[in-house]
N, C-alpha and C positions, 0 to 999 in steps of 0.2 A: 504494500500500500504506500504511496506518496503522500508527504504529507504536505499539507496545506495550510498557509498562516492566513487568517483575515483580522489578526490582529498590527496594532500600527508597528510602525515603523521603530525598531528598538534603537537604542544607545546603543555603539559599540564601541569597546574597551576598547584603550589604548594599545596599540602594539611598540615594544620596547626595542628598538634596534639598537643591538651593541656593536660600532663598527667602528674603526678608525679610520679607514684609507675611504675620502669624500667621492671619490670616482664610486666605488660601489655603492656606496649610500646613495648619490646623487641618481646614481642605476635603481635601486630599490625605491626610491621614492618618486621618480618620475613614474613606473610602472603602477606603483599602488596607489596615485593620486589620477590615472585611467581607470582603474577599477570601479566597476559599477557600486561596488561598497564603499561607504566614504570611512575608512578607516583611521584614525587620529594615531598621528606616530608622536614620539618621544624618541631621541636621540643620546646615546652617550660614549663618548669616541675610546674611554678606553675601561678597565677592569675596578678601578677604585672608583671612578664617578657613576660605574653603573651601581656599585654595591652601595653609593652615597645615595642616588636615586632609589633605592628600594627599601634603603632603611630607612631613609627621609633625614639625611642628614647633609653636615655641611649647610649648600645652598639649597638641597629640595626638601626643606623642613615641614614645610606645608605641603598637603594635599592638592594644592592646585598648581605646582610646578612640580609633582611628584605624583599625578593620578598612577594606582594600583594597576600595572600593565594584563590583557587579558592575555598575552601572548610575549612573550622574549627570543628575539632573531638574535641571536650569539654568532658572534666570529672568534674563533682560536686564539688567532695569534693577536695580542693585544699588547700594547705597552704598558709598563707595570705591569699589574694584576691579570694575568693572563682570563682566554674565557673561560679554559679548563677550572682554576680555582675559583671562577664566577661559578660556574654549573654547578661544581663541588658545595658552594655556600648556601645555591642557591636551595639546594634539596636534600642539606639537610639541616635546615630551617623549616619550623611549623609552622610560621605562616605564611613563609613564601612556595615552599614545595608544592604546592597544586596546581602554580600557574607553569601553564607549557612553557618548554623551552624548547626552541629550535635550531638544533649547531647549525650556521648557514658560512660556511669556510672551505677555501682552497686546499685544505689538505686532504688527502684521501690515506693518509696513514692506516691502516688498518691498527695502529697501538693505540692511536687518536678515537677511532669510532671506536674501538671496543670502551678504551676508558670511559668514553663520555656515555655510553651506553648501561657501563657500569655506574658511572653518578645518577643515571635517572632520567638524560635527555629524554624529550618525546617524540624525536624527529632529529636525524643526522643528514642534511643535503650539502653535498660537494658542489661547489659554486663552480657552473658550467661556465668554459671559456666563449661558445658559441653565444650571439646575443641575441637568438632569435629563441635558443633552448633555457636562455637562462628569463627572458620575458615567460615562457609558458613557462616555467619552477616558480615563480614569483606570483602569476594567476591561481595556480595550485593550489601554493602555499597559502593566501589569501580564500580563494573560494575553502579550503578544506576546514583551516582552523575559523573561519568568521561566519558562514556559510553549511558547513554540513557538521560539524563539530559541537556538541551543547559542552560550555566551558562553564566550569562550576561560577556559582554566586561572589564574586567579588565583596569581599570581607574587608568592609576597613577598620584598622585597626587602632 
């Protein structure tokens, strides 16, 4: 059976991209701002201002420069605080461990995906060089977790 909304039009959580190199962010957020979902991103370029964003500290003390992300795009290789020791914090923390995380990273290490699979990732994608393959990973990614996915109640804390 398909299901059918005739209810209105929901809020959708913010999505949390952790990237540092601005060509692939500027990549990810041109395509998500075509996307028939108007998805609100949040940006943190490296491994200690995303952990500042999520635990609301430093400069996202408040809640409205620190909305609770309904989803997390990770990149690996980060300055300072890498994504591995993000992923690692992020899950095994109670109140952060529910929101999806998604490695979205050039390495295809198989020691990389297993680890992060071992922290808990919800989704491991190797960031295609092709940019016609990495537009449809990016729709995917989008249609799956905003779109077909029901992601628990956002709990603020």
């Amino acid at each position: 059976m398909i299901r059918t909304s005739t209810s209105p039009v929901r809020q959708l959580p913010p999505m949390l991209i952790v990237e540092d190199s601005n060509e692939d962010f500027e990549a990810l957020q041109r395509f998500l701002r075509r996307s028939p979902l108007a998805v609100p991103i949040q940006r943190c370029t490296n491994g200690e201002q995303a952990l500042a964003f999520l635990y609301r500290t430093g400069k996202y003390v408040d809640r409205e420069s620190a909305p609770r992300p309904g989803l997390i795009v990770l990149d690996l290789n980060l300055p300072r605080t890498d994504g591995r020791e993000v992923l690692r914090r992020i899950k095994q923390d109670e109140g952060l461990k529910t929101i999806p995380v998604v490695v979205f990273t050039t390495s295809d290490n198989p020691k990389d995906i297993e680890d992060c699979y071992r922290y808990g990732v919800n989704s491991y994608i190797v960031k295609p060089i092709d940019f016609t393959q990495l537009k449809r990973d990016i729709q995917m990614l989008v249609d799956y977790w905003f779109e077909i996915t029901t992601l628990p109640d956002r709990l603020e804390d």
